[in-house]
N, C-alpha and C positions, 0 to 999 in steps of 0.2 A: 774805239773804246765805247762810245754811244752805243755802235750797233752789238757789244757784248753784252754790254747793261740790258739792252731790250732785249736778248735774247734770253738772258737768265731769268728775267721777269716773267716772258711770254712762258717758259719749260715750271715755273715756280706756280702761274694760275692754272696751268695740267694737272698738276700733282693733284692740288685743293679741288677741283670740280672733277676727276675719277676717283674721289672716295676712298683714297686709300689709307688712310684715318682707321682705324680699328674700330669697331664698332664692339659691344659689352653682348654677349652671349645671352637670351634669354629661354631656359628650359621649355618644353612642349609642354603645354598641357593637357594633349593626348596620349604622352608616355604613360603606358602602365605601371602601376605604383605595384611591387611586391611588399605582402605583410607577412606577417606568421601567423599561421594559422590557431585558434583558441578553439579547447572542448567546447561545447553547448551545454549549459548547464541541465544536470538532469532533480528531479525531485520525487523522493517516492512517493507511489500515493496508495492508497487503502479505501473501506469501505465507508467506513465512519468518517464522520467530519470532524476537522480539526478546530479549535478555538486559538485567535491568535495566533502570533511566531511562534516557531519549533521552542520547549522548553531546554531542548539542547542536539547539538547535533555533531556526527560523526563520522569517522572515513578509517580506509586502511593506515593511514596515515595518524588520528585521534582517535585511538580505539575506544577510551575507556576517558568515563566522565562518574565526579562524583558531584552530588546535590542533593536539595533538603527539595523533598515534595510534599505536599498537602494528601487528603483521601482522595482518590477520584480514578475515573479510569483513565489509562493513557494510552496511547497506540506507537507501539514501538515498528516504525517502517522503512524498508531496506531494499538498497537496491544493486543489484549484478549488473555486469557486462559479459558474462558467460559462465561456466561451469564453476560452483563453489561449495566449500564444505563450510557452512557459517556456525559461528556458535556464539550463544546471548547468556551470558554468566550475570544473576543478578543478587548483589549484598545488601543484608538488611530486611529481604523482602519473603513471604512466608509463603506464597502462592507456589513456585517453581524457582529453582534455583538457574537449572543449566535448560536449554532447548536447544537442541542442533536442528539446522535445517539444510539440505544439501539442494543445490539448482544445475541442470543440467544444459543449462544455456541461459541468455539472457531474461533477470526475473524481475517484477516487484512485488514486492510480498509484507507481511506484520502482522504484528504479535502483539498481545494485547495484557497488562497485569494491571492490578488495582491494589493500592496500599492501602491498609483500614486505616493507618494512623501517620501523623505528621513526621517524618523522621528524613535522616538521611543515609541515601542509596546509592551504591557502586554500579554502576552500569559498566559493563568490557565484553567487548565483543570481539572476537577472532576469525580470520578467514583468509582465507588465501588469495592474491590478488587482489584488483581493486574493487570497493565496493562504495556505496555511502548508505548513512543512516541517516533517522532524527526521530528525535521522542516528540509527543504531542500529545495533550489533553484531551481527551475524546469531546465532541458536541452531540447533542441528541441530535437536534437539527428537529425537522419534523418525522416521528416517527413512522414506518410504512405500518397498513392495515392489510389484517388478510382481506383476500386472498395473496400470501407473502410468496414471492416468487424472486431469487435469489441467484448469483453465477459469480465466478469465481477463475481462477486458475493454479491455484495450489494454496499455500498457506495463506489464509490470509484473514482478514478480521471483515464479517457486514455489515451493513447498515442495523440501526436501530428499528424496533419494530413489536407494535402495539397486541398482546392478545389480550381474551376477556380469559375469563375462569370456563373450562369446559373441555370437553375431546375433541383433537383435532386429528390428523393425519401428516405424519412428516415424510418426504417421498423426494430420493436421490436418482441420479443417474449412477449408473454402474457398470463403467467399461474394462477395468481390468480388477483384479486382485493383487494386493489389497489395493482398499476404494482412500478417499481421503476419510478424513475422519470429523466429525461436527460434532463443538461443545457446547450447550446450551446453557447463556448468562445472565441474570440479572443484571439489571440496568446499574448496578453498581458495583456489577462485575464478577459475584461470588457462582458459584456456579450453582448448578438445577439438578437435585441430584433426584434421583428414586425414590419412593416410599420407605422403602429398605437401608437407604442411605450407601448404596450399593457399587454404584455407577451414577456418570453424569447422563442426563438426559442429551439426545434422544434413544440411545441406547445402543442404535447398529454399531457393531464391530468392525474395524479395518478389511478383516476377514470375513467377512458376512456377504453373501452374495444377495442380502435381501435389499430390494429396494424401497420398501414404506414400512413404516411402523406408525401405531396409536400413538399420541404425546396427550400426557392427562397434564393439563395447566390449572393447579388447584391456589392459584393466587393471579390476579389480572394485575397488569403493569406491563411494565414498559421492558423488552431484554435483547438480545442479540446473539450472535454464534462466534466463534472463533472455529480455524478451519484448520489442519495439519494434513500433510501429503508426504509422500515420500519422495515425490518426484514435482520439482518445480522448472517449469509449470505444467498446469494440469488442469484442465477444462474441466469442472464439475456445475453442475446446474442443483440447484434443491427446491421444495416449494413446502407452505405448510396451508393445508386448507381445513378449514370445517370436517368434521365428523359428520355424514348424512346423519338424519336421526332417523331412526325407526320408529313405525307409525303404531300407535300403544296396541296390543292384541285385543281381540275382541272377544265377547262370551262365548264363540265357535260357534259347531253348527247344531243347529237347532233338533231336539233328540224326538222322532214319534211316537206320539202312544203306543205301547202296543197293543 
């Protein structure tokens, strides 16, 4: 009996020193972790500087926003991931109503209006696919001097920029027919028209195969352009320089007695 006692003892300190006690499982910490994958946020951008957060912003998802805005300019900017038919429907507001703009692949592009008076405005915008917006308040920031030299890729709004009073020369690139088109702004937005009150300055036509024309700046200040294309994008370059000036005529030549 003794020697069963000791034998169940000696088989019972076995068990306990091989460990077979269950030990609690602890995860690797070299297993790879699977996430779900998140878009990258994207943000339109434009020529002009913005002051502040977006005053409101939109997607195919929030198309349409209404709000009370002050006078000022604002830069309405938009962005694709591929081929779209966009349209900008705006109420309340006197400048343009409707602007379509079409992208034939991935774009950022804006649009630029200026309300003279405190009110409130429907913004709705339509398009196919996804896209996003967002309005913003124009900054001057520092304005460029000539010689102003400019680029672009389709529609789009430029930086701010300073002339005096006097003739200068505005002079585009021009790869296909028709070219994009340039409106010339005052800094607060209304447009630069003609003497004639005619046309907006600088004058060339979509259809115009011309690359420069005169621009007579008969008030100095501060203005800008806004850009329209048919095709987005579209690499346009522009520049506006000085007029040489011509050196005054002289008394001619000198006549001999005869």
């Amino acid at each position: 009996m003794r020697r069963l006692i000791i034998i169940a003892m000696f088989l019972i300190i076995c068990i306990i020193s091989c460990g077979c006690t269950q030990q609690p499982v602890t995860p690797s910490t070299g297993e790879k972790q699977i996430s779900t994958p998140t878009a990258a946020p994207i943000t339109p951008t434009h020529g002009i500087l913005s002051t502040g957060s977006p005053v409101a912003e939109f997607s195919n998802v929030q198309p349409n926003v209404t709000l009370t805005l002050d006078p000022g300019v604002y830069i309405l900017s938009f962005q694709t991931d591929g081929p779209r038919k966009m349209q900008f429907l705006i109420n309340g507001f006197e400048d343009y109503e409707v602007e379509e703009v079409l992208t034939n692949g991935p774009f950022t592009g804006a649009l630029t209006f200026s309300p003279t008076k405190t009110g409130e405005y429907t913004l709705q915008i339509a398009g196919n696919g996804s896209w996003i917006a967002q309005l913003n308040r124009a900054d001057m920031g520092t304005p460029m001097k000539v010689p102003i030299n400019l680029s672009g890729s389709g529609t789009q709004v430029t930086p701010f920029f300073y002339l005096d009073t006097g003739l200068y020369i505005f002079e585009r690139n021009v790869t296909r027919i028709p070219t994009t088109e340039f409106l010339l702004r005052y800094s607060n937005g209304s447009f630069v028209m003609d003497p004639s009150n005619s046309y907006v300055l600088p004058g060339l036509g979509v259809g115009s195969p011309k690359t420069w024309i005169f621009l007579n700046i008969t008030e100095s200040g501060i203005y800008y352009m806004n850009t329209n294309s048919d095709q987005n994008p579209c690499n346009w370059t522009a520049s506006i320089i000085p007029s040489p000036t011509l050196p005054p005529l002289g008394p001619g030549p000198a006549r001999l007695p005869e």
